[in-house]
C-alpha positions as semicolon CSV with decimal commas, in nm:
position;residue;x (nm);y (nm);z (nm)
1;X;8,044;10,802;16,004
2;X;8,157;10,812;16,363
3;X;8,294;10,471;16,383
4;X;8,692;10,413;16,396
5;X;8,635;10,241;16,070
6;X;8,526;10,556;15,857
7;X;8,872;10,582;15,660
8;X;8,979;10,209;15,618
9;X;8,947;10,221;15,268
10;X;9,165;10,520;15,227
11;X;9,392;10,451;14,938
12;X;9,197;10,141;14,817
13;X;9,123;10,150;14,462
14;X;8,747;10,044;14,363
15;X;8,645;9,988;14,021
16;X;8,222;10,019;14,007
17;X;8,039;9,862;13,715
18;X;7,656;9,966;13,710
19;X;7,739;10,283;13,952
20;X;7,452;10,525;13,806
21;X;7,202;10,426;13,990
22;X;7,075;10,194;14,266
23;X;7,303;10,005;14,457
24;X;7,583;10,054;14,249
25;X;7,529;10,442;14,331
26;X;7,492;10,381;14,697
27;X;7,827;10,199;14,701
28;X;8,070;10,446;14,484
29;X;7,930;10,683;14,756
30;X;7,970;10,484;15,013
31;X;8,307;10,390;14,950
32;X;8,443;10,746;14,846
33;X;8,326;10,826;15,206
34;X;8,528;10,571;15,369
35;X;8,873;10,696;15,134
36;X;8,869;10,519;14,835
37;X;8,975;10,596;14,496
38;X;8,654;10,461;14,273
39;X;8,662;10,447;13,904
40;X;8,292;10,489;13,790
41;X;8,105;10,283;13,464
42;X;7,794;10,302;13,343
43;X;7,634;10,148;13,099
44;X;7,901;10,238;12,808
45;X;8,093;9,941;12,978
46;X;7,958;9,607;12,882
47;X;8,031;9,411;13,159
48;X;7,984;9,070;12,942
49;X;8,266;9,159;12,707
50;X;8,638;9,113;12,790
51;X;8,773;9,357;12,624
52;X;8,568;9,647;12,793
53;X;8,645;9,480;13,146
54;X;9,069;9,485;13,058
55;X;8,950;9,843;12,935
56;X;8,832;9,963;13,220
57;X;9,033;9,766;13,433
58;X;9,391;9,893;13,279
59;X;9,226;10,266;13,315
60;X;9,171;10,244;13,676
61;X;9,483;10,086;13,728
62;X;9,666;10,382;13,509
63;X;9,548;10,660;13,732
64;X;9,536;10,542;14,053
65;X;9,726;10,185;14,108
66;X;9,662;9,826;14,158
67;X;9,273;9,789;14,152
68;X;9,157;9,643;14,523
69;X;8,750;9,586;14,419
70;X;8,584;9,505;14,117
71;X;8,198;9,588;14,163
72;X;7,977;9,474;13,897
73;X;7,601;9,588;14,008
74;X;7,446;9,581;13,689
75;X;7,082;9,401;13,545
């Protein structure tokens, strides 16, 4: 990444629903590269229940601060 835009996520907390494969996998990666903190979950998180969301949400949150992006990339 050569652009002056390579690190503007540094910091950023990411949450990524869906993340093992596909695009979800091309994003985590993606945005690690450009300095974000992302919090992975695969298909142990059901995205369609609430109370794995506040899960998974509160976790993130927990270890590395205020969640920036929620990412769900999930069929």
């Amino acid at each position: 990444m050569a652009d002056s835009h390579a690190h503007h996520l540094q910091g950023r907390v990411s949450v990524i629903a869906g993340a093992s494969c596909g695009i979800g996998a091309a994003t985590a990666r993606d945005l690690a590269a450009r300095g974000a903190h992302v919090v992975l979950a695969a298909r142990i998180t059901d995205v369609t229940r609430l109370d794995d969301v506040d899960g998974l949400m509160d976790f993130a949150a927990s270890e590395y601060g205020p969640v920036d992006h929620l990412i769900v990339s999930t069929t």
